[in-house]
C-alpha positions as MATLAB code, in Angstrom:
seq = 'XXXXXXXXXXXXXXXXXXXXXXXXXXXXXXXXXXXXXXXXXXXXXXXXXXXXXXXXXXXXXXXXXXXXXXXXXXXXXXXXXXXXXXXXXXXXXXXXXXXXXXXXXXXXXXXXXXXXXXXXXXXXXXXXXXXXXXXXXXXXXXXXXXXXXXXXXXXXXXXXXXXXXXXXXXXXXXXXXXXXXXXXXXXXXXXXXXXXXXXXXXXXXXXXXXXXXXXXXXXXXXXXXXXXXXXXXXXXXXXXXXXXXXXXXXXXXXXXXXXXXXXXXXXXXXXXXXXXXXXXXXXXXXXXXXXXXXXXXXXXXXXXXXXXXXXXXXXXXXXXXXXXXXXXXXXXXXXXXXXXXXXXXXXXXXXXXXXXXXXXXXXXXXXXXXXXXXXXXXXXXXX';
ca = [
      51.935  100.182  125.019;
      55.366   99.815  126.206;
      57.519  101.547  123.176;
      60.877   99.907  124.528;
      59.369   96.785  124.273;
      57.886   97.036  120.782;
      60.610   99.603  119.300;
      63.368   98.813  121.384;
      65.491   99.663  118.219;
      65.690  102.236  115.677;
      65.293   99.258  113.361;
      61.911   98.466  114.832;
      60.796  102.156  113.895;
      62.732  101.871  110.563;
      59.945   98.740  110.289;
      56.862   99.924  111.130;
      57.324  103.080  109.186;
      57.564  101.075  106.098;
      54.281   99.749  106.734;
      52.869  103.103  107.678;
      53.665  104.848  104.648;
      52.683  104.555  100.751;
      55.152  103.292   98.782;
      56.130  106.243   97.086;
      56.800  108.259  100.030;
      58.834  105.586  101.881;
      61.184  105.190   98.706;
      61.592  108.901   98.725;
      62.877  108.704  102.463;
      64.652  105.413  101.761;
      66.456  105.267   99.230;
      70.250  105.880   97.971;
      71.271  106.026   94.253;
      72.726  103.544   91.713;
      73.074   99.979   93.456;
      73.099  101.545   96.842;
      77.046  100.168   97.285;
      77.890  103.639   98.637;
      74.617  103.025  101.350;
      75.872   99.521  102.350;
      79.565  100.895  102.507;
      78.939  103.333  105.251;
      76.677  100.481  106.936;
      80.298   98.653  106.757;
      82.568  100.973  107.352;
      80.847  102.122  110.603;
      80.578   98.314  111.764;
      84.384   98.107  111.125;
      85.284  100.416  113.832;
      85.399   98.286  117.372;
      86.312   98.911  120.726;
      88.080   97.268  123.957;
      85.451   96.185  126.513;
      86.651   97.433  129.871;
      86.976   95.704  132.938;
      87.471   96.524  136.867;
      86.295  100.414  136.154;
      83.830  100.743  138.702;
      81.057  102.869  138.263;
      80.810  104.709  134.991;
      78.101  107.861  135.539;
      78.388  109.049  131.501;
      77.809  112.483  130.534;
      76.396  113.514  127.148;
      76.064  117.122  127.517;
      78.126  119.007  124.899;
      78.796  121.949  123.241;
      79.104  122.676  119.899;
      79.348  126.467  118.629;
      78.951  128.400  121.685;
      75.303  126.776  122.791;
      75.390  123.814  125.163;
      73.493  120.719  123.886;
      71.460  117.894  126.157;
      73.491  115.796  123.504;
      76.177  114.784  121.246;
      73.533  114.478  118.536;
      70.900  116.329  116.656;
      68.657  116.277  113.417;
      69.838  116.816  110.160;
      68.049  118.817  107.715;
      66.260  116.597  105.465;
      64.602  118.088  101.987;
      60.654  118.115  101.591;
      60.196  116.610  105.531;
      57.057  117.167  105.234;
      55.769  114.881  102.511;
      57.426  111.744  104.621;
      55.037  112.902  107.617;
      52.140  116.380  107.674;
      53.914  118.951  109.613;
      57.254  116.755  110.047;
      59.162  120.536  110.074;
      57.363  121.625  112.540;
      57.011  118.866  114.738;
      60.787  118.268  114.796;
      61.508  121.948  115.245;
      59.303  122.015  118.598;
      61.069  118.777  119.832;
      64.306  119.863  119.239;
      63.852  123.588  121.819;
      62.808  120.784  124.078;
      65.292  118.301  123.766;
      67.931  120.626  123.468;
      69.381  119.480  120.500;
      69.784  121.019  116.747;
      67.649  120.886  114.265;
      68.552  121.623  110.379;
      65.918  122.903  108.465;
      66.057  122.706  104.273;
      66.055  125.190  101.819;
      63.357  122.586  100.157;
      61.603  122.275  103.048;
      57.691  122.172  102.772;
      57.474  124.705  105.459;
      58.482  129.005  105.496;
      61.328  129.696  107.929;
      59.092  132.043  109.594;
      56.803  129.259  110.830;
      59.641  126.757  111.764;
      62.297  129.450  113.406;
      60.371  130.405  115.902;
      59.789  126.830  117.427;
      63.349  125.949  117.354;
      64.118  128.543  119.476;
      68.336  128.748  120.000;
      68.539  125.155  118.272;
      67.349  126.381  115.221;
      70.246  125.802  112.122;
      69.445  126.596  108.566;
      70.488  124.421  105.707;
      71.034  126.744  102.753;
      71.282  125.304   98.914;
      71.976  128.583   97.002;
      70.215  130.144   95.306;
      71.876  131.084   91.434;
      70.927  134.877   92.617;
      72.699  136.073   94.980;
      69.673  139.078   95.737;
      67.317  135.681   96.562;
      70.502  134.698   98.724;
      70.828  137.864  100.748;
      66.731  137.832  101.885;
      66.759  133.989  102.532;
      69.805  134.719  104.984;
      67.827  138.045  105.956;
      64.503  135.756  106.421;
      66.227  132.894  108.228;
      67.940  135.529  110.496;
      64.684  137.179  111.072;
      62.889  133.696  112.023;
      65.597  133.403  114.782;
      67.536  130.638  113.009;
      71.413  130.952  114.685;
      73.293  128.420  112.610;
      73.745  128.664  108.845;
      74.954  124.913  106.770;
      75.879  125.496  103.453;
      75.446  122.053  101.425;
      77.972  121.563   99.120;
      78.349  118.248   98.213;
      75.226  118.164   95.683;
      76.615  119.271   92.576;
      74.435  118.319   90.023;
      71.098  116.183   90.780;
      71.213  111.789   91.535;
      69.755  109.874   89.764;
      67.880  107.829   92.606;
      66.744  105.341   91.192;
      64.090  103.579   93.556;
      62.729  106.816   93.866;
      62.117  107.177   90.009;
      60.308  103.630   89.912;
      58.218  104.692   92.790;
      56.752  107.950   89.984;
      57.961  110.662   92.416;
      59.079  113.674   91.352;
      59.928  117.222   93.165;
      57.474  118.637   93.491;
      55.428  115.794   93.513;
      52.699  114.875   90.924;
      49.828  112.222   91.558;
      49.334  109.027   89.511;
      47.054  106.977   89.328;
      49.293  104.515   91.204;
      50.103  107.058   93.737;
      46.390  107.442   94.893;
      45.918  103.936   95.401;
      48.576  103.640   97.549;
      47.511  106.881   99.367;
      44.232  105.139   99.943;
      45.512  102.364  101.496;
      47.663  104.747  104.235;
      44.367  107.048  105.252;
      46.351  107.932  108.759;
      49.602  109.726  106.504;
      46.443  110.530  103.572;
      44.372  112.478  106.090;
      47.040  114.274  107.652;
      48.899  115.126  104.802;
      45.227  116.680  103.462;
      44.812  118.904  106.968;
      48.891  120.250  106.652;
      48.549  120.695  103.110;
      50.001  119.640   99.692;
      53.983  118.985  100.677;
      55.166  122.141   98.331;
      58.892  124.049   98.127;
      57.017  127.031   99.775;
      60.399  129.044   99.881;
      61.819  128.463   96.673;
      58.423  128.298   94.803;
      58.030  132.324   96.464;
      60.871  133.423   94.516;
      60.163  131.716   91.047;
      56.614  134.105   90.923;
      59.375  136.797   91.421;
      61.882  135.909   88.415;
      61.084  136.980   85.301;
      64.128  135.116   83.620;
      62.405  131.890   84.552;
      61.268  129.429   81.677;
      57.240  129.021   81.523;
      58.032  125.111   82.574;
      60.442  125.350   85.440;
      59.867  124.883   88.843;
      61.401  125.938   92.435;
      64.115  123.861   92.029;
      65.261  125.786   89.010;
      66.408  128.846   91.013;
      69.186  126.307   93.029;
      72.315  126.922   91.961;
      73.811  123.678   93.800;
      77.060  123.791   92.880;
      78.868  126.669   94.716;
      82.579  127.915   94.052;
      85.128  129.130   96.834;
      83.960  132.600   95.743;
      80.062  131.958   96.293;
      81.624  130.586  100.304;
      83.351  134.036  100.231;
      80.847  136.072   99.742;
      78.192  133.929  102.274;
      81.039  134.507  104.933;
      80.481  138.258  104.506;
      76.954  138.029  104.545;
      76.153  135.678  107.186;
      77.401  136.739  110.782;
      76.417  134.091  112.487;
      78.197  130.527  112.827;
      78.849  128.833  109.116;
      78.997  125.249  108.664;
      79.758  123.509  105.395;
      78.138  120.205  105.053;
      79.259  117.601  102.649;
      82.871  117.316  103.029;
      84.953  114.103  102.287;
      88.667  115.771  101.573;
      91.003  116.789  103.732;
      92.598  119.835  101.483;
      88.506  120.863  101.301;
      88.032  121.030  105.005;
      90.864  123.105  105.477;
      90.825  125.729  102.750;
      87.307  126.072  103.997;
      89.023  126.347  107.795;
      91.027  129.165  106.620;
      87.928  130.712  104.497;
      86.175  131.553  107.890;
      84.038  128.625  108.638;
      83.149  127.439  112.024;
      82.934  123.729  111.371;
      83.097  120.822  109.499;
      80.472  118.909  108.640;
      81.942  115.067  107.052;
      79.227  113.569  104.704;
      78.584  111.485  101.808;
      74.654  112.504  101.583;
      73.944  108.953  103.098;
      74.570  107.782   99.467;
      71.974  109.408   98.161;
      74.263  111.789   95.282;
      76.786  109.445   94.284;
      77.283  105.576   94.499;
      80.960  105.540   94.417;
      81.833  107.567   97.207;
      83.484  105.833   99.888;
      81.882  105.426  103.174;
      81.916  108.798  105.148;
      83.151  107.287  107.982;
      86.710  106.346  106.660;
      87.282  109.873  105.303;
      86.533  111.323  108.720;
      90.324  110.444  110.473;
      92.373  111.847  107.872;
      90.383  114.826  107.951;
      90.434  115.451  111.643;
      94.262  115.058  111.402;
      94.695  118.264  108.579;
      92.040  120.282  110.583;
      93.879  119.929  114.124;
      91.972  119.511  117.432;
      90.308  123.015  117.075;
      88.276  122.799  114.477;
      84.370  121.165  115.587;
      84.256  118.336  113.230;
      80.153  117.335  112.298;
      79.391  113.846  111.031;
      76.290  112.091  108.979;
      75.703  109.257  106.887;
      74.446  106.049  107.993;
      74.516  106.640  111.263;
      71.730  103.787  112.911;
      72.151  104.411  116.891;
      74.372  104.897  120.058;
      77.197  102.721  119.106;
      77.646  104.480  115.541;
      77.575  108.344  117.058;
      80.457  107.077  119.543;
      82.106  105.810  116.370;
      82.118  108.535  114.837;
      83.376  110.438  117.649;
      86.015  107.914  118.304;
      87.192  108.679  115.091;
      87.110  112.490  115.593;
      83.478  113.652  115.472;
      82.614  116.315  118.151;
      79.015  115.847  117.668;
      76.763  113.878  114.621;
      73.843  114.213  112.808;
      70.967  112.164  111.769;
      68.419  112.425  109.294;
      66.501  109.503  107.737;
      65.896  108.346  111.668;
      63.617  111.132  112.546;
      62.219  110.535  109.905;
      61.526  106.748  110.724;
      60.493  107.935  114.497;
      57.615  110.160  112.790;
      56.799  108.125  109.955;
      56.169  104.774  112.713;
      54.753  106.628  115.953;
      53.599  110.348  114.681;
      54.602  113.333  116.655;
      55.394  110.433  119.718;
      58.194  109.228  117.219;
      61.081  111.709  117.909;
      60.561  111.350  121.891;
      60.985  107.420  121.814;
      63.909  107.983  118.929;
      65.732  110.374  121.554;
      65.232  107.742  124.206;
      66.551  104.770  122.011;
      69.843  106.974  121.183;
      70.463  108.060  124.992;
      70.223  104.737  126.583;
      72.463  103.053  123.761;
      75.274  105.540  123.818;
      74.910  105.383  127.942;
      75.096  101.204  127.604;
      78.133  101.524  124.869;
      79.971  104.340  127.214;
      79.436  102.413  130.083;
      80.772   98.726  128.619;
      84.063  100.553  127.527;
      84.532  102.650  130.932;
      84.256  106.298  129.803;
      82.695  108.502  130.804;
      82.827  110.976  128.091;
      81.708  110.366  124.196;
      84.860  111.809  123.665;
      87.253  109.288  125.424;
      85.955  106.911  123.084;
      89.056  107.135  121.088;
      91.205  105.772  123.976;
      89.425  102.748  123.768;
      89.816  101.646  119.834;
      90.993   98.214  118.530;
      93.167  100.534  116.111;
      93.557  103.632  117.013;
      92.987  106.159  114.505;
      95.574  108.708  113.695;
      93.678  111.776  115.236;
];
């Protein structure tokens, strides 16, 4: 089977990993909150930014390599780290993880992961980041950081734009819950996806293994709660403070969409940036991530490395983004579509996809460099 020819485009994947998956699962890895406005906005505000067509270049031979806190990357891109991966696909951590050492590109693992960092750390070798929600005590705090250190994981991303739990709406119709419990309902639709049932069986329940480790340890912990209780997901400037001291690796903070934000944290100690509206999966009136990503790039100065997510669907949006001053962006939900439609093939054919169409969009706008994108806006942006 020729993949470019059946899944030519990450909408083709997107496709036949709705069919592939029960219900319940695919609205989990779907799915926004509210109406989904703030979902279609950054579909919109990415499709808004448009470039010259060049003429008369010549030959354009692109390069993607690129470097992004001291390691060099294959390219401008990476994966995201995407809460309980592994119910969308069995093993989806660890599959990803393994690509990524290969592939030479990040990969984010969750605090809510369904794997330990121990088992995923290892596989990610030099690309492995770690994508911290923290912890309400800050003795669970220091031996996650001492556990993801340990596991060989070089990048900590503190997620900060996650306040206070969405309401997700699709996902609540669907009868899932973290950590999930069966229905009726559920099982049926299980039974009718045997391929994602039978795997899913082999890997294991999809659990918060690391979080659910500390709640056997807290004695302060009501009889009903559950890993998620011991998140404390809205840190202060203080809580950044103190994970500066404790952290000496590089620090990312993840979920910015304010200018005065990405500076203070600048001058806090942070390494980077990382521009985000959580896809539109925390709140429906944020604008689209994409339009806040200029004006920040402007207060932070060239120096800064600027990260981007959030509804980004191929080539042509990652050299948006770095048009507009991304040095390198993120994806999430599409590794997840890659897995979910072709299995542990998925994120090979995904990587492929995303090469070729930043290569074709570099090459019909003569650069030769993501980062001479900019030079070739409609309207410049004021970077």
């Amino acid at each position: 089977m020729d993949l470019d020819l059946t899944h030519p485009a990450l909408s083709d994947l997107r496709a036949t990993c709705r069919r592939r998956l029960p219900h319940f699962v695919w609205e989990y890895l779907d799915s926004a909150t509210g109406t989904e406005a703030g979902k279609r906005r950054n579909r919109a505000g990415l499709d808004a930014v448009t470039f010259r067509p060049a003429a008369l270049r010549g030959e354009i031979e692109p390069r993607l390599d690129t470097a992004l806190l001291g390691v060099d990357h294959a390219a401008p891109f990476g994966i995201a780290p995407l809460g309980m991966s592994g119910l969308i696909w069995p093993r989806a951590e660890t599959i990803l993880a393994g690509f990524a050492a290969r592939a030479r590109i990040p990969y984010g693992l969750s605090t809510v992961a369904t794997r330990l960092p121990e088992e995923v750390g290892p596989l990610s070798g030099e690309m492995g980041w770690f994508q911290l929600y923290p912890p309400r005590d800050c003795e669970i705090r220091r031996d996650i950081l001492r556990r993801a250190r340990e596991a060989g994981f070089r990048v900590l991303v503190l997620t900060v734009d996650v306040p206070g739990p969405s309401r997700r709406e699709r996902q609540r119709r669907a009868q899932l819950a973290i950590p999930p419990k069966l229905t009726p309902k559920m099982m049926m639709q299980m039974a009718r996806h045997p391929r994602w049932s039978i795997g899913t069986a082999l890997a294991g329940p999809p659990r918060l293994r690391l979080m659910e480790e500390y709640l056997k340890l807290d004695s302060n912990a009501p009889s009903t709660a559950h890993a998620g209780y011991m998140l404390r997901t809205a840190p202060d400037w203080a809580y950044l403070d103190a994970l500066r001291a404790e952290w000496d690796g590089p620090l990312v903070v993840k979920g910015v969409m304010e200018s005065d934000t990405a500076t203070r944290a600048r001058d806090a100690g942070v390494d980077a940036v990382w521009v985000s509206n959580h896809s539109g999966r925390q709140f429906d009136g944020a604008p689209a991530a994409i339009e806040a990503l200029p004006g920040i790039r402007a207060a932070l100065g060239p120096e800064t490395p600027l990260i981007f997510d959030s509804g980004v669907e191929g080539g042509l949006d990652i050299l948006r983004a770095m048009a507009l001053g991304a040095d390198f962006v993120m994806l999430g939900r599409a590794w997840h579509y890659a897995l979910g439609a072709l299995g542990a093939k998925g994120p090979d054919h995904l990587m492929h996809i995303l090469r070729e169409d930043l290569i074709s969009c570099m090459t019909q706008i003569g650069i030769a460099e993501p980062g001479a994108a900019r030079e070739r806006l409609v309207t410049p942006a004021p970077v």
